[in-house]
FITI-902934 format. One line per 10 residues: number of its first residue (from 0); their letters; for each residue x, z, y of C-alpha. Coordinates in Angstrom, 3 decimals, always signed. Layout:
NUM	a	X Z Y; ...
//
This chain:
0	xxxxxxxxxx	+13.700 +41.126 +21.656; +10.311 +41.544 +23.276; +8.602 +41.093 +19.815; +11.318 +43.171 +18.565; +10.096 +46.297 +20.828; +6.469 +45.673 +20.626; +6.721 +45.705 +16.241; +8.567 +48.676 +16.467; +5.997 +50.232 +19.131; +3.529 +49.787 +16.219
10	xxxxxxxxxx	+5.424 +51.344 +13.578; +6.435 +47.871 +12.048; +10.049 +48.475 +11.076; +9.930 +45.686 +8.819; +8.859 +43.128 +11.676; +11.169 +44.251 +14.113; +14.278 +44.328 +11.537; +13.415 +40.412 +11.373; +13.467 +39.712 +14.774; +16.440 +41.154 +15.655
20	xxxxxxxxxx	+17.926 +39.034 +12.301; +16.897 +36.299 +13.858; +18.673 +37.153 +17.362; +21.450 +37.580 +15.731; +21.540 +34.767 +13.671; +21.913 +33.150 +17.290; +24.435 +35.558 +18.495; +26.135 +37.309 +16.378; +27.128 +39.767 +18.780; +24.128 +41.020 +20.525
30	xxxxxxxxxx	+25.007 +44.436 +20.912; +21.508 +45.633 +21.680; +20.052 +43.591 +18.574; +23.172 +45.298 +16.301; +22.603 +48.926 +17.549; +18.971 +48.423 +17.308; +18.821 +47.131 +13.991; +21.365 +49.539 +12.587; +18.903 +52.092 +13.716; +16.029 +50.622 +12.138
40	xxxxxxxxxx	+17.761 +48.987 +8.912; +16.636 +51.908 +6.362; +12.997 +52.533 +7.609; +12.141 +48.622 +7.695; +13.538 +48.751 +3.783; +11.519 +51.312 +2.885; +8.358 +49.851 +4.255; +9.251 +46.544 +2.367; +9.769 +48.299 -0.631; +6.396 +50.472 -0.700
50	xxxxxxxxxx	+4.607 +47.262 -0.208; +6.313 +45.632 -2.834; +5.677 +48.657 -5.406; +2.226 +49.054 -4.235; +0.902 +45.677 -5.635; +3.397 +46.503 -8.908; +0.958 +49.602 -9.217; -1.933 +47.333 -8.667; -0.813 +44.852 -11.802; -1.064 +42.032 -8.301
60	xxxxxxxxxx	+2.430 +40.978 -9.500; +2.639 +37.903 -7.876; +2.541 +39.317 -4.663; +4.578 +42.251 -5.608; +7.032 +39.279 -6.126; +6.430 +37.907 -2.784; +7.538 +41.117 -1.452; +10.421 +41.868 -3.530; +12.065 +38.450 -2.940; +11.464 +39.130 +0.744
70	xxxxxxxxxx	+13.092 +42.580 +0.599; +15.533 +40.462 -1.202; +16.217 +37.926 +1.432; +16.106 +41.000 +4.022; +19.118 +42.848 +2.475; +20.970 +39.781 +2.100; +20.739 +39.452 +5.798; +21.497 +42.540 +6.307; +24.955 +42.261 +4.417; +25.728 +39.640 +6.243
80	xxxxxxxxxx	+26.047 +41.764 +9.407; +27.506 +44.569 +8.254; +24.236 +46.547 +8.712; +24.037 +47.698 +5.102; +25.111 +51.298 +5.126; +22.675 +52.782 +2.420; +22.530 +52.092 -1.448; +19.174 +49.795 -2.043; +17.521 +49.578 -5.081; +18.694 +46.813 -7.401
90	xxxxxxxxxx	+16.594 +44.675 -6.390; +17.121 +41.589 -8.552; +16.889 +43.842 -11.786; +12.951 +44.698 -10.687; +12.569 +41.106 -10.162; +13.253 +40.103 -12.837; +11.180 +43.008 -15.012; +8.399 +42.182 -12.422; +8.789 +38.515 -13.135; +8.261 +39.413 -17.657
100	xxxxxxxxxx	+5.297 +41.495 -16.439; +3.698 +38.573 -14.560; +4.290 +36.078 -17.757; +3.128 +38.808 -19.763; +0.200 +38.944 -17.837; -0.822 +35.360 -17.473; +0.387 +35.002 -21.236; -1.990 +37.249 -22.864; -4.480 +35.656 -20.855; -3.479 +32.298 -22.463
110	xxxxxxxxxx	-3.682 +34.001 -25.950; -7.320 +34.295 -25.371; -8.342 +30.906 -23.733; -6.280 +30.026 -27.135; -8.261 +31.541 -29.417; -11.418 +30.314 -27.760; -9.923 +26.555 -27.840; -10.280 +26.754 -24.085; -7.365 +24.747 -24.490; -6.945 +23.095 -20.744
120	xxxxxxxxxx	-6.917 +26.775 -19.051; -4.613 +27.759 -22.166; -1.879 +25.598 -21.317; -2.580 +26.483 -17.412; -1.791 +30.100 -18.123; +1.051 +29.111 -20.518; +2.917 +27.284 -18.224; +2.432 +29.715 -15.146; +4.098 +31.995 -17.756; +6.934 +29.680 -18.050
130	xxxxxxxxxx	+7.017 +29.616 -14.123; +7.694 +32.807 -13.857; +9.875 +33.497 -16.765; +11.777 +30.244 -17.642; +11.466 +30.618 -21.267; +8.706 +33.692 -22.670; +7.597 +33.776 -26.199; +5.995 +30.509 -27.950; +4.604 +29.389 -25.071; +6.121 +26.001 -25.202
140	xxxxxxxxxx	+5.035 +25.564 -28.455; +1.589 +26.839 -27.898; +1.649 +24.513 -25.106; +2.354 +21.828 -27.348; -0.310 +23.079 -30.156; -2.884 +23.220 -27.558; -2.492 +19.933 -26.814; -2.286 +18.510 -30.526; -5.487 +20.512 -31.323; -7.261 +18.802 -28.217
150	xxxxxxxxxx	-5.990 +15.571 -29.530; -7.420 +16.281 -32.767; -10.867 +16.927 -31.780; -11.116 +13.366 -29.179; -9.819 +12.232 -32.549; -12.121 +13.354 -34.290; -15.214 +12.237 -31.673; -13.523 +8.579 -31.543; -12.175 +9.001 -28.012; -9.064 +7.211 -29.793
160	xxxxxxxxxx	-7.383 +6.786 -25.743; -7.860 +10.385 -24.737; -6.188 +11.419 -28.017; -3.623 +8.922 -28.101; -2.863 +10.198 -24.223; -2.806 +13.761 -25.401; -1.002 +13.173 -28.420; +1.675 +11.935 -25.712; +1.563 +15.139 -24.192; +2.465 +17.109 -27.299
170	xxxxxxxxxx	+5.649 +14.863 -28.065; +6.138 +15.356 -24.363; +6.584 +19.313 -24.349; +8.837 +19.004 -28.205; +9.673 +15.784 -29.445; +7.407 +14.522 -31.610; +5.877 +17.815 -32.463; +3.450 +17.486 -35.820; +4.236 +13.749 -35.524; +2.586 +13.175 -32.354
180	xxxxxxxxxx	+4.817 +10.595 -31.601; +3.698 +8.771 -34.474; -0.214 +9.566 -33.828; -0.079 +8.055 -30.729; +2.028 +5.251 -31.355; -0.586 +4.354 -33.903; -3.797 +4.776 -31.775; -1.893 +3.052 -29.079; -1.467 -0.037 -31.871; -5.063 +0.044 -33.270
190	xxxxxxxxxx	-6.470 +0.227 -30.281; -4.391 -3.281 -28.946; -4.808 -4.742 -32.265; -8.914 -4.462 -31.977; -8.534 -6.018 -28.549; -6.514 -8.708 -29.839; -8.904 -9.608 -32.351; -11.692 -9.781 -30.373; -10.090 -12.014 -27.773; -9.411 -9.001 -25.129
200	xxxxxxxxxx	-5.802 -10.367 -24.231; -4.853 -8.391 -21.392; -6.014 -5.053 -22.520; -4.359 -5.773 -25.926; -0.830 -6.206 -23.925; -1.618 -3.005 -22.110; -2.552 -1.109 -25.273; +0.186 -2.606 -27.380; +2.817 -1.960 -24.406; +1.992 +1.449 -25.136
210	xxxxxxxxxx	+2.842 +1.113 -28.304; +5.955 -0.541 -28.159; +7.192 +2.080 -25.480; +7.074 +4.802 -27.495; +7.997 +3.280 -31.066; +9.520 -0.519 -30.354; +9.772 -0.192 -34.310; +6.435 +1.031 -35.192; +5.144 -1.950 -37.595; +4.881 -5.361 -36.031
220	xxxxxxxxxx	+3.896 -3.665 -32.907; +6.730 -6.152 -31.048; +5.509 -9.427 -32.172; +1.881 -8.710 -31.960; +2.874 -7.483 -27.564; +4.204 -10.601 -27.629; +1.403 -12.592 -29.140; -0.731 -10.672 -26.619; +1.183 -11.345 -23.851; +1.306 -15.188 -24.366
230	xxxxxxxxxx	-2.012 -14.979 -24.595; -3.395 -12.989 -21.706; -1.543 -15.620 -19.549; -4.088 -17.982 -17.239; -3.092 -21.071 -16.891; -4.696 -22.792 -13.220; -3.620 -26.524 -12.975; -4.078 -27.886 -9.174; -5.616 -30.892 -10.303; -6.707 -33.263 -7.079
240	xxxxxxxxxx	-8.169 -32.897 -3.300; -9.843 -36.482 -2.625; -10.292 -36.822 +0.471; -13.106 -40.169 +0.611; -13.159 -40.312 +4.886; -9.854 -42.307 +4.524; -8.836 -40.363 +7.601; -6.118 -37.929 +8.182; -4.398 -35.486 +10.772; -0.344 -36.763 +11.753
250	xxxxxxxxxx	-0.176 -38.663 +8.787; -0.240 -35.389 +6.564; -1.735 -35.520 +3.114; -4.002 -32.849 +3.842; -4.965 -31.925 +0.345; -1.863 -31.470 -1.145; -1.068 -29.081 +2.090; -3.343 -27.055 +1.118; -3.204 -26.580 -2.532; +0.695 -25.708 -1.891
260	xxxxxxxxxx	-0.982 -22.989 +0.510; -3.075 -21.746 -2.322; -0.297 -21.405 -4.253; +2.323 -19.329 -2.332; -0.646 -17.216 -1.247; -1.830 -16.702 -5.357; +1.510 -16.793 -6.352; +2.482 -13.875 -4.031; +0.200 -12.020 -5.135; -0.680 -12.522 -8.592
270	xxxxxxxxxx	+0.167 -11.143 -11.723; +2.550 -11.757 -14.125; -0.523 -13.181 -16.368; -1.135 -16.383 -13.652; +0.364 -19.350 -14.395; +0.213 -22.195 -11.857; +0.570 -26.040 -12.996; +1.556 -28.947 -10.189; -0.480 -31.766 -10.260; +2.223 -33.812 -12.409
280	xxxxxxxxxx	+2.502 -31.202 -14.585; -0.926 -31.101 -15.785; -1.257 -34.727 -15.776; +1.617 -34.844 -18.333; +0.280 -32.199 -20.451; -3.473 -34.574 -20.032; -0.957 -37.241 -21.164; +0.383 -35.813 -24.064; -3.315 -35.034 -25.334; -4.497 -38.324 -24.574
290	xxxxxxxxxx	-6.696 -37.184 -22.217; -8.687 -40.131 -19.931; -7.275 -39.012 -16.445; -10.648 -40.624 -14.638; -12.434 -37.620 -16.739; -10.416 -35.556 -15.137; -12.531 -34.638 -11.469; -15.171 -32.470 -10.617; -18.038 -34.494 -11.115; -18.137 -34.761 -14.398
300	xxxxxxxxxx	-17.918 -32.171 -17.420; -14.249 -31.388 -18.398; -13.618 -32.303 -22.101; -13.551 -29.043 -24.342; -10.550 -30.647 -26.015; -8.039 -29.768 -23.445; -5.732 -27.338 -24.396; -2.801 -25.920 -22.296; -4.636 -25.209 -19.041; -7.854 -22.653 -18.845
310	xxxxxxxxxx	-9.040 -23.781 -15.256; -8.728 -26.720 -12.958; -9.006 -26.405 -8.876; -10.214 -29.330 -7.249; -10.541 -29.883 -3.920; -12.749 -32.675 -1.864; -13.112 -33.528 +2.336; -16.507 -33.864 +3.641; -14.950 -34.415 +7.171; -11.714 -34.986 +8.674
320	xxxxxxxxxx	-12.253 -35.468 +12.606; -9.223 -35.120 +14.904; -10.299 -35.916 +18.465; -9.286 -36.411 +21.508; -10.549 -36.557 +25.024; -7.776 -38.420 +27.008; -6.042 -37.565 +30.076; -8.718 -37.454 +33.639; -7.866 -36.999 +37.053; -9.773 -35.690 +39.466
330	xxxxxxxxxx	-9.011 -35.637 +43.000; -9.082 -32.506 +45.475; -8.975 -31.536 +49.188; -8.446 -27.984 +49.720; -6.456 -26.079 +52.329; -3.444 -23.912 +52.843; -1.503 -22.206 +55.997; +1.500 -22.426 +57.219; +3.068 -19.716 +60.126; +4.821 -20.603 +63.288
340	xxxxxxxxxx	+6.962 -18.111 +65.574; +5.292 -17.316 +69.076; +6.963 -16.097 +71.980; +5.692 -13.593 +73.629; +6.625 -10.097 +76.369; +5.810 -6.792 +74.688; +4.363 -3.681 +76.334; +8.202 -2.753 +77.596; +8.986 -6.201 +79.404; +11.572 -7.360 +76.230
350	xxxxxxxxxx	+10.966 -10.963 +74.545; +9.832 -11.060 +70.962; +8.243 -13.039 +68.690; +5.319 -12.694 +66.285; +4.281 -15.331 +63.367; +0.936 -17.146 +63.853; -0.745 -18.456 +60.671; -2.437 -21.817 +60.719; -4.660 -23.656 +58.426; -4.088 -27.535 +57.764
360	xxxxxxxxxx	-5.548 -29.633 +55.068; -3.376 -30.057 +51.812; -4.467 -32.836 +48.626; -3.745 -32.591 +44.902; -5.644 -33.942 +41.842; -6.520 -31.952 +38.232; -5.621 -33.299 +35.375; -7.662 -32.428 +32.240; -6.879 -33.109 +28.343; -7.943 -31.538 +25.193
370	xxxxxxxxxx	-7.943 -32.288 +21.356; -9.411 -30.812 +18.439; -9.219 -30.962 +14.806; -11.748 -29.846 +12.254; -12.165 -30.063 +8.555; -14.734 -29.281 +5.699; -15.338 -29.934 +2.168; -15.516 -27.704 -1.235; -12.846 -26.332 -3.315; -13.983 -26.054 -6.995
380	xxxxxxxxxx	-12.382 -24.165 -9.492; -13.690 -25.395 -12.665; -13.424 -23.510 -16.807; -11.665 -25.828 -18.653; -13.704 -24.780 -22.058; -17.106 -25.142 -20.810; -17.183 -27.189 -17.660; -18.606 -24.712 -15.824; -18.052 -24.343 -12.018; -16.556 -20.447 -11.927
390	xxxxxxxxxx	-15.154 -20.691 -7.944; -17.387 -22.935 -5.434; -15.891 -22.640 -1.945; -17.108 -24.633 +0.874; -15.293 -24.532 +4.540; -15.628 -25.701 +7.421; -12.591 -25.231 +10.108; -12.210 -26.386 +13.646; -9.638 -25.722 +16.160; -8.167 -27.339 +18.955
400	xxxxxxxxxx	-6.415 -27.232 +22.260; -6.806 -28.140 +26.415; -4.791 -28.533 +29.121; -5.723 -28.150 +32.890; -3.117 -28.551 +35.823; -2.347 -29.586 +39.330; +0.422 -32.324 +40.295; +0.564 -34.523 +43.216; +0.479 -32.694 +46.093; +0.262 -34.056 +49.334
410	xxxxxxxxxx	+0.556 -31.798 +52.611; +2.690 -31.945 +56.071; +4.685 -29.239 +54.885; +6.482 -28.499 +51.583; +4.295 -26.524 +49.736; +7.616 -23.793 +48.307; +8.577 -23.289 +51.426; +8.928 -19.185 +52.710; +6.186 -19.823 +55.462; +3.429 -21.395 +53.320
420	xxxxxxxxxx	+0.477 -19.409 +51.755; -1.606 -21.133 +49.101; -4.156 -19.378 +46.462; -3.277 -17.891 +43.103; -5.147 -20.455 +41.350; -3.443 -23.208 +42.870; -0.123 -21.897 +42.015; -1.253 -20.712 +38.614; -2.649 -24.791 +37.994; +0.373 -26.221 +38.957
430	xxxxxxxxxx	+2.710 -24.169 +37.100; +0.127 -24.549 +34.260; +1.455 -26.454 +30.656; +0.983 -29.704 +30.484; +0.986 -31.072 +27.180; -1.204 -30.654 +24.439; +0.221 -29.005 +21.046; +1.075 -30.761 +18.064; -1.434 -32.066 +16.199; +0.251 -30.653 +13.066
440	xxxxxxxxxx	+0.177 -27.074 +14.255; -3.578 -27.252 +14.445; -3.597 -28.982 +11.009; -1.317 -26.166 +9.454; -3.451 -23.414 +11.048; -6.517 -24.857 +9.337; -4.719 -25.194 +6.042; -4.333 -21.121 +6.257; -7.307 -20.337 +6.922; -8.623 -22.472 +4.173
450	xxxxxxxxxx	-6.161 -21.761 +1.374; -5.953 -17.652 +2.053; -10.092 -16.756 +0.796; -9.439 -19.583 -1.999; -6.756 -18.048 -2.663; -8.034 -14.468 -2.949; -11.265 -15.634 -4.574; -8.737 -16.618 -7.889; -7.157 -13.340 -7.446; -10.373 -11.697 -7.487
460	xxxxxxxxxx	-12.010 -13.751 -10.077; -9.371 -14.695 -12.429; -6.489 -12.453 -12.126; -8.584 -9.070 -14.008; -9.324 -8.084 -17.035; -12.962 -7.834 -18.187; -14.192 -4.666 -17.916; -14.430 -3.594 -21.891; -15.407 -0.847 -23.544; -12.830 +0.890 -25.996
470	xxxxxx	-14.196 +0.645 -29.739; -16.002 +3.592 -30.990; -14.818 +2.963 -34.308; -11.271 +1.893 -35.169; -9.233 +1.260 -38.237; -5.868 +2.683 -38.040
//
């Protein structure tokens, strides 16, 4: 109400007639918000209404719509309390003349970026029109012309993507408007076709995708996607992790752990063009191809003959070391206390007692153990067509554990005992853990942090396309 008063004060009908709205929409009954607002109902309409006529004068008649909506809204409100007791101005009649005069407006305005071939603001102005008058003139079909014509002219300066693209956006506004459809369907197909002939597999698939979406029976635009997509696919075979120390970590066959971490991690990841072969698996396809299988290791240069697989991961230990200091005692004197009761008179003659705290000698012994495992070596991944190394990752990993606690106690007194003080640390070291972890959790924590960067070094170098150029010239 406050903000009511002060808006009026100022000579703000309008304001005021909203706040006491909104009281009421709380209470309905307010009778000082009721009787105030019924005196105030006309005036704040009237104010709303200049305002909304003034920027109609102006030609400003998107905010003349602002207003008029608002006055809208306000006499709604109004009805809705019984507070209408004067004959308003139809209200949703000027809207709506307001509204043709505002796509008028921004349509003429069109006309001209139209005529210049300013065809991006064209279609700007075209659809505000729409916006404000659901359906005005041609401007859906201009919209759709403009974007043909700018089709036309990438067309026409072999930006064959751009065109296809816009050609999209033409059959997007009306269906297949000057066979746009088809135009882009096309480009979409010559465009994959001339990356599938030059051996650009993946972008071919994309391209030819494109294709199919719009037209699945455009040509042979089906089978070629198809051919493409069999194609793009990288086949990685996880060929062998030697491991020449002869030594190992729990009996695990480290290797293998952590090629089967390399592949959840790339597998997880990946795309639908990776293709991951077990070791059997490739060694059957090697089989089937007659393939020596002692050829088959990173030393030596992997025969060009191979078909089936595109890489080969190998893997090889430089060190496996899993160590372990053994369990050591060492023997300690220290001290605690222990408290008494003493009998004494206090200052008023009565018996009492008070608790005396006394040092006395206590033994124990430390016990120390730790362990630690750490591996290194190279993962390879190696091109299948030219022997080259592509991936060379070396690691080296160590991690490990300890243990350091306090048992056998000796004292005079129990040492849990209410009336017995000993130091944090003690307590701390004798609560402490006292066996070392598994040797295979270490082992499986180094396997992660090997496998997850071999892992993402695939992703990153095997799992894109190559960054190529679209053809400046095309055959369609």
């Amino acid at each position: 109400m406050k903000h009511a008063d002060e808006a009026i004060a100022r000579g703000d009908h309008y304001a005021a007639a909203i706040e006491y709205l909104n009281v009421l929409q709380i209470n309905r009954k307010h009778s000082e918000a009721l009787t105030n607002l019924a005196n105030i109902a006309k005036p704040a309409y009237e104010q709303k209404l200049r305002m909304a006529e003034a920027y109609q004068a102006q030609r400003n008649f998107e905010a003349s719509l602002v207003e008029y909506k608002d006055l809208q809204t306000y006499l709604s409100r109004l009805k809705m309390f019984n507070l209408l007791h004067f004959i308003p101005i139809d209200v949703g009649q000027v809207i709506h003349k307001v509204s043709l005069a505002a796509a008028e407006k921004h349509y003429l305005q069109a006309e001209v970026f139209f005529s210049q071939r300013d065809f991006t603001r064209a279609i700007s102005e075209y659809r505000i029109a729409l916006d404000f008058a659901g359906v005005y003139k041609d401007s859906t079909e201009k919209i759709a012309e403009s974007y043909y014509r700018m089709a036309g002219d990438f067309e026409k300066n072999r930006n064959y993507r751009s065109a296809a693209k816009t050609y999209e956006n033409a059959h997007a506004v009306i269906r297949d408007y000057k066979n746009s459809l088809t135009k882009a369907t096309g480009l979409y197909y010559a465009l994959g076709s001339y990356f599938l002939s030059i051996g650009q597999y993946r972008k071919a698939y994309e391209d030819l995708g494109q294709a199919q979406a719009l037209n699945p029976q455009y040509r042979d635009v089906s089978q070629k996607w198809a051919t493409a997509g069999d194609k793009a696919i990288i086949k990685i075979a996880l060929v062998s992790f030697d491991n020449p120390t002869g030594r190992d970590v729990a009996g695990m066959v480290l290797g293998d752990y952590i090629f089967s971490a390399i592949k959840s991690d790339v597998q997880a990841k990946a795309s639908a063009f990776v293709q991951l072969l077990e070791r059997e698996d490739f060694l059957t396809l090697a089989r089937t191809q007659k393939i020596n299988e002692n050829l088959l290791n990173d030393e030596g240069r992997i025969p060009i003959k191979l078909t089936g697989v595109h890489y080969l991961v190998f893997g090889r230990f430089t060190q496996v070391r899993n160590t372990r200091a053994g369990l050591t005692e060492t023997q300690v004197k220290d001290s605690y206390q222990y408290s008494y009761d003493v009998a004494y008179v206090d200052s008023k003659g009565q018996q009492a007692k008070r608790k005396e705290w006394v040092s006395a000698p206590m033994y124990y012994s430390i016990f120390k153990d730790k362990s630690a495992v750490a591996l290194a070596g190279t993962v390879k991944v190696v091109e299948v067509k030219s022997g080259r190394t592509v991936i060379e990752f070396p690691f080296s990993e160590k991690t490990g554990d300890e243990i350091v606690y306090a048992d056998k106690f000796q004292a005079k007194h129990d040492l849990n005992a209410d009336n017995i003080r000993v130091s944090d640390e003690i307590r701390r070291l004798s609560g402490a853990r006292r066996e070392l972890r598994d040797e295979e959790l270490f082992a499986g924590e180094l396997i992660k942090i090997i496998a997850a960067p071999v892992a993402q070094r695939i992703l990153t170098d095997l799992d894109t396309a190559p960054v190529t150029m679209d053809p400046t010239q095309l055959t369609y």
